[in-house]
N, C-alpha and C positions, 0 to 999 in steps of 0.2 A: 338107712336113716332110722332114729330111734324113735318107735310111735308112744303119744303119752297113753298112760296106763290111767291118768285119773283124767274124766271125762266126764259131764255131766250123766246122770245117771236114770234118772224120772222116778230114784225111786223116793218115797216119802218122809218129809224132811220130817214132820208128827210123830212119824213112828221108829225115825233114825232116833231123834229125842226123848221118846218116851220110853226106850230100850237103854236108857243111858240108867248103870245099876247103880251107882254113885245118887242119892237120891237131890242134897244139893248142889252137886254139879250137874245134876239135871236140871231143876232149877235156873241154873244161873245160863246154862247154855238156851234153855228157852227164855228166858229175857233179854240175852243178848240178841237171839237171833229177831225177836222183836224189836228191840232197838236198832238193828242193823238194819232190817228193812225198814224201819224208819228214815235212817237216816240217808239210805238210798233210794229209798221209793220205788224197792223191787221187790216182789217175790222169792225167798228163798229157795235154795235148788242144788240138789246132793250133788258134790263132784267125787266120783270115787263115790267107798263104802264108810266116808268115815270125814268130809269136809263138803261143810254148807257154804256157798258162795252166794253174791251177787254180783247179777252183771258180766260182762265180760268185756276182755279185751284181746288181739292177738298179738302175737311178741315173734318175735324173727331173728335168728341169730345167723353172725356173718358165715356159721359154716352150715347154711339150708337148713336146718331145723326149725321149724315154726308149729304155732298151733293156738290153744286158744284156752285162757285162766279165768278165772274171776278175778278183779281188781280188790276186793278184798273176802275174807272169806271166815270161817270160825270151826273149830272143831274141840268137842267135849273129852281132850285128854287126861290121863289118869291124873294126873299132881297140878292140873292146871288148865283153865279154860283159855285155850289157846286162838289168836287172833292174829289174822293173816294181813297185810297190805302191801303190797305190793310196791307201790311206789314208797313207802317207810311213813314213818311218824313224823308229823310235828312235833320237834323239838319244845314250845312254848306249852304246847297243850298238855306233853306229855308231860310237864316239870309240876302240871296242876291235878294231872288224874290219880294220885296215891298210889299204896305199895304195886308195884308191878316189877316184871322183868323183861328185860327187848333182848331179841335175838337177831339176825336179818332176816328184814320184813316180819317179826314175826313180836307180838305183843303175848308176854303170861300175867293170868292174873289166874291169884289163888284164888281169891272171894270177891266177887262181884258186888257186894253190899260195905265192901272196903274203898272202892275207886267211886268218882264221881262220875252219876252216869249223864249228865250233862257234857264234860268235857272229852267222857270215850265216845259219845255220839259225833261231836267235832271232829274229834281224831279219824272215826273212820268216815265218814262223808266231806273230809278235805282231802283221805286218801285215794276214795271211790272215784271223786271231781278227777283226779290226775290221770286216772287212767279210764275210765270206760268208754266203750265205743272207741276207741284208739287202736293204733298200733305202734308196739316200742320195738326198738331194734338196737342191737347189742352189736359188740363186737365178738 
C-alpha cells in the first residue's frame, strides 16, 4: 500500500513564507494564509515542503488506502497563488471573486489584490465546513 509523501511537517509556516523569492507572491501568500486561518479558525501548518493546510480530515478509498489531508490548503506557486479545497468551490461565490482559474479542487489566482477578498474568505470556510473532522470515502 502507497504511503503519503506529503504529511504535516512542524516545519515553519513564517519562514516557509518568508523564503518565498517572488517578493509579491510572498506577499499575497502571507495574507492569504491569514485570511485562511481566519476563516477557519486554525492555525496554519506545513504539509509536505511546500503546502500550508488547515485542519484535517481523513479519506478512505474502496481499494485500502487511507490517510489524512487538510480540507483546504494554499501553496505559493511560481505563476500563481495556488488554493486547495478539497470538497471544490461554490459555484455562486466563485462567479463573484474576479479573475481566477479552477482546476480540480484547486483555485489560481494570479494577484490577490484582483479577487474580492471577502468572497475567497466564503469560498474557503464553506469548503473547510464540508470536510473537517470528517471522513470521505471514495470508490
Amino acid at each position: 500500500m502507497a504511503v503519503a509523501r506529503t504529511v504535516p511537517t512542524g516545519a515553519s509556516v513564517g519562514d516557509f513564507l518568508a523564503a518565498v523569492p517572488d517578493p509579491r507572491r510572498r506577499a499575497d501568500a502571507q495574507t492569504a494564509c491569514a485570511l485562511m486561518a481566519e476563516a477557519t479558525g486554525l492555525a496554519p501548518a506545513m504539509w509536505g515542503d511546500s503546502i500550508i493546510g488547515f485542519g484535517t480530515y481523513h479519506y478512505r478509498y474502496a481499494s485500502g488506502q487511507e490517510g489524512d489531508w487538510p480540507p483546504v490548503a494554499l501553496s505559493p506557486r511560481k505563476t500563481a497563488l495556488t488554493i486547495y479545497a478539497i470538497a471544490g468551490f461554490d459555484e455562486d461565490l466563485l462567479a463573484r471573486l474576479g479573475p481566477h482559474r479552477t482546476g480540480r479542487s484547486c483555485l489560481y489566482v494570479r494577484r490577490l489584490a484582483d479577487v474580492d477578498a471577502d468572497v475567497l474568505r466564503a469560498l474557503v470556510a464553506v469548503a473547510f465546513r464540508k470536510l473537517h473532522g470528517k471522513t470521505r470515502t471514495a470508490d
